[in-house]
N, C-alpha and C positions, 0 to 999 in steps of 0.2 A: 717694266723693268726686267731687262735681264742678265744673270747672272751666269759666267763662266769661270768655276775656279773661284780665284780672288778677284778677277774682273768686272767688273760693274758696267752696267750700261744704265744710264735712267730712260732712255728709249730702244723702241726695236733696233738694234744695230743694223746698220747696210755695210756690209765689209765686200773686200776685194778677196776675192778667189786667189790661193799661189797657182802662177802659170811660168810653165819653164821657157823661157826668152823672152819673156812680157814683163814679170813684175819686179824689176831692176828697182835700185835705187830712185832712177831720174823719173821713172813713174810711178811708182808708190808717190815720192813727194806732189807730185800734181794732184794723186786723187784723193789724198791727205787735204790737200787745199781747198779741195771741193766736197769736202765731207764724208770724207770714207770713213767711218767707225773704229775699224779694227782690218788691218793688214796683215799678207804674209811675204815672205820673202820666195822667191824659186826656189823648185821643191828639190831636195838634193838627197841625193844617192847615201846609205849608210855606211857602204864599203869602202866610198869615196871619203868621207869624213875619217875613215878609222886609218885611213892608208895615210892620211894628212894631204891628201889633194888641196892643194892652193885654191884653186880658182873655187873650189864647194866652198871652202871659206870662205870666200868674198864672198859669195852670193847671200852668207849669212849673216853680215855686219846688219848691227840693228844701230839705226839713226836716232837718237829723243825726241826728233819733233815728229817721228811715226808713228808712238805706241799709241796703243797697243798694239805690239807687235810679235806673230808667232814664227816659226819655224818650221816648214815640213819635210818630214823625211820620209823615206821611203827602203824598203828590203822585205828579206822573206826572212832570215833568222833571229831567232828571241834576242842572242846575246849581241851579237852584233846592232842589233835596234837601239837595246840598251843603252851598250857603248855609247854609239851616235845622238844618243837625246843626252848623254850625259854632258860628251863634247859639244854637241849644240846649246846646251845651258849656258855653257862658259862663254858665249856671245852677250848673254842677257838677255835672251825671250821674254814675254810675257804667258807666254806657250808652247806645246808641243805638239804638233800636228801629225798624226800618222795616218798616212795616204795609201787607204786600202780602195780607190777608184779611176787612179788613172790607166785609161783603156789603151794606150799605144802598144805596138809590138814590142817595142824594145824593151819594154819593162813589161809587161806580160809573158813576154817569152824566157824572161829571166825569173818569172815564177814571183813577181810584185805587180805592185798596184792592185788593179783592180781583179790578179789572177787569184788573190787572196780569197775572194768569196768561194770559192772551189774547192777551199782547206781553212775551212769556218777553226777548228781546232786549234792550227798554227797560230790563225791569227789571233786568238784570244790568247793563246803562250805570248805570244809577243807583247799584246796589250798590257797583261797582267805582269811582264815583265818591266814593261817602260814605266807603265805607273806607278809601281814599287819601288823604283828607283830615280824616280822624278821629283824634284821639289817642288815642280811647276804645275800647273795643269794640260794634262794632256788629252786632245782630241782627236776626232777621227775623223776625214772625208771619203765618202765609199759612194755608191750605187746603188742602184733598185735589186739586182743581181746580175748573175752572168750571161742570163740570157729570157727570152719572153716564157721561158718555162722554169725560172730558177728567180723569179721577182718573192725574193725571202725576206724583204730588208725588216720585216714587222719584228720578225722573228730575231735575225739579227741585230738590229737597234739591243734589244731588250737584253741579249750576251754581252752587246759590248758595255750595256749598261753596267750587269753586273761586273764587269771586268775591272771597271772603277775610272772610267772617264768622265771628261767633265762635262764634253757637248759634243753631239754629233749632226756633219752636215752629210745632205745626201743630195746629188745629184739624180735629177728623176728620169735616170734613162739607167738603161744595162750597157753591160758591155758590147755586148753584142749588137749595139746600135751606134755604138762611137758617139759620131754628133748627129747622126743624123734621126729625123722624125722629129716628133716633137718629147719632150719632157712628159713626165705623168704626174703631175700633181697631187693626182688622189691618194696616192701609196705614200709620198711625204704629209701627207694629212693623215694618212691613219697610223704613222706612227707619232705625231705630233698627238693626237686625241684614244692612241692608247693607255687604258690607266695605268700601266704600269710602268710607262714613261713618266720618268722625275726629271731628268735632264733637259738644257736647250736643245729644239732640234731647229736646226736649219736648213731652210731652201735655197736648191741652186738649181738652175736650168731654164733657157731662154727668156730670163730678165731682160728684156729687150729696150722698154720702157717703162714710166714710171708707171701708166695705167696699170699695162700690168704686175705691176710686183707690187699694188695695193691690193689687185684682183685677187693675188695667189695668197697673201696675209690674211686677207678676209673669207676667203674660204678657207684654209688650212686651220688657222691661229696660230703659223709657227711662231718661234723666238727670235729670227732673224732672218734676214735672208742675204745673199752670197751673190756676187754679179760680176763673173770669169769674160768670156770672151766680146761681151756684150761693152766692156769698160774697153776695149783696146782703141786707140788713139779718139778715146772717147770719154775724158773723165770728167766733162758735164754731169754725166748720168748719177751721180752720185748726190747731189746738190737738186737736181731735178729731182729722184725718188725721194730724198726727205723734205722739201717743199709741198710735195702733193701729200705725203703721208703725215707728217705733223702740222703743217702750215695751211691746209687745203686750197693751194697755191699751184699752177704752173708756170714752170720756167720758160722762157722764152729759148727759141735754141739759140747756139752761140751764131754771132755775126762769121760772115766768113775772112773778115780782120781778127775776130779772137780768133777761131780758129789757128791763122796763121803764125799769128804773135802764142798761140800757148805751144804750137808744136816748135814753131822757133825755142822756145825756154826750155820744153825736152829733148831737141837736139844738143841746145849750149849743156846743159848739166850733165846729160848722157856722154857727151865729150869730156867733161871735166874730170867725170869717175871715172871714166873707161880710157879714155886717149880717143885719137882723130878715130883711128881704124874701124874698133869693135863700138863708138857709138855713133857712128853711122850705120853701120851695119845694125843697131837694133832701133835704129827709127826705120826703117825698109818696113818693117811690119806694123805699123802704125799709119802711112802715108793716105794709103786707101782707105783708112777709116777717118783722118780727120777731114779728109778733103770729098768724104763719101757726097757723091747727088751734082758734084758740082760740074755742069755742063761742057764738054771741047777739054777735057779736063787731061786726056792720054798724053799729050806731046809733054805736058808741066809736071805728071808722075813719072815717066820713063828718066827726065833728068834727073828729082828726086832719088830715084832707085839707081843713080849707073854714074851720079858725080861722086866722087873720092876724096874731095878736099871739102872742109869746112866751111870756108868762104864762098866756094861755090852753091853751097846748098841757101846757105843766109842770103843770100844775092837773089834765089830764083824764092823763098819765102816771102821776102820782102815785096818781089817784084808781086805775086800772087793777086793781092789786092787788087793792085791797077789793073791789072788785066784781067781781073776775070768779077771785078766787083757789080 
């Protein structure tokens, strides 16, 4: 059992990582269907929130057949943090995610994400700000540290503990490795089996499959675990990891008819919320992962990625099957 906040789980939770252009409305609901635990919405800017940027909004709308579902935000100043978890409540979270590890330039160079581990201080202002003025329960997603000489996170877990969150996940790489190498496990297990750790902590990083994210649970004992890039046009995996973890079961992988027919059903939805334009434009980053392994496969993705009409795309999904079964 684990518990976040007032959140309950009566098993290890397997949730979906917030990723900015992935974790739309149209896929959340798919990985929902296939057992995601606990979702979050794209991770949105605090400035953005405070200025009343439209489109942050949207990104925030919380669905009832998602929850639990949280909200992550991101910035460098206390008040402004504040602010934005307070206007993000008024969506209706079940949470409040504050995102001290995403590595990209754009948000590092503006002195967030994951630039936070560099001004341990700030970020505990911030924390000890959000949570005092939160109804909700609020979390942290961070890093190993900033770099293979600055893997603090023991240290840090344990501040942001006292800081008054409810759970934190860490990604088992630094920044200074972006995606690449492998994750480190062993540093999310020691602060998962430090005694001074009360809180859930969770694992993220190269859940690839099911084997291994029972691997990483059994060696670690964390409370959860978290599966970001590894879920995109791929949310079998979610139904796969809890089959082998509570059912001692493997899933078959999907046919390459399911395949076809669930990425169809995230095109039609992703069109519904978004318009023709912008959900087509967000299955493009999906294409190559649903149809991953499938042989003579370039000439059938190129039209995928470069048709513009609706109809078009539903016409070469449908065809997939025949030709390539």
């Amino acid at each position: 059992m684990t518990k976040v906040g007032n959140i309950l789980f009566t098993n290890l939770p397997v949730i979906l990582a917030p990723m900015e252009g992935v974790t739309s409305f149209a896929f959340r609901e798919l990985c929902k269907q296939y057992g995601a635990d606990m979702m979050f919405t794209e991770f949105v800017s605090s400035e953005a929130l405070i200025r009343g940027v439209e489109k942050s909004f949207q990104k925030i709308e919380i669905h009832a057949s998602q929850r639990p579902m949280g909200i992550q935000i991101f910035g460098n100043k206390a008040d402004s943090m504040k602010v934005a978890a307070q206007l993000a409540e008024q969506c209706n979270p079940d949470s409040i995610d504050l995102n001290f590890g995403c590595p990209v330039k754009k948000l590092v160079t503006k002195g967030c994400g994951a630039a936070l581990l560099n001004d341990l201080p700030l970020m505990e202002s911030i924390i000890k700000e959000v949570v005092k003025n939160s109804k909700l329960p609020v979390t942290v997603k961070t890093r190993l540290g900033w770099d293979e000489k600055s893997k603090n996170i023991v240290d840090v877990a344990e501040r942001l503990q006292d800081c008054g969150i409810a759970a934190i996940t860490i990604h088992g790489r630094t920044r200074a490795q972006m995606y690449l190498g492998n994750a480190d496990w062993s540093l999310i297990g020691a602060v998962k089996n430090n005694p001074r750790m009360k809180i859930p902590v969770i694992g993220n990083g190269d859940i690839t499959n099911p084997q291994i994210a029972k691997q990483r649970i059994d060696e670690t004992g964390i409370d959860g675990i978290m599966i970001g890039r590894a879920s995109i046009g791929n949310p079998w995996i979610f139904k796969q990891v809890k089959d082998l973890l509570f059912n001692d079961a493997e899933s078959s992988s999907p046919t390459l008819n399911e395949r076809a027919e669930v990425c169809l059903n995230h095109l039609q939805m992703a069109v519904k919320d978004k318009g023709e334009r912008y959900g087509i434009i967000e299955l493009r980053r999906h294409y190559a992962h649903y149809f991953k392994g499938i042989t003579n496969f370039k000439p059938v993705k190129l039209q995928l990625l470069t048709f513009t009409k609706v109809n078009e795309i539903i016409g070469v999904l449908k065809k997939i099957t025949e030709n390539y079964y």
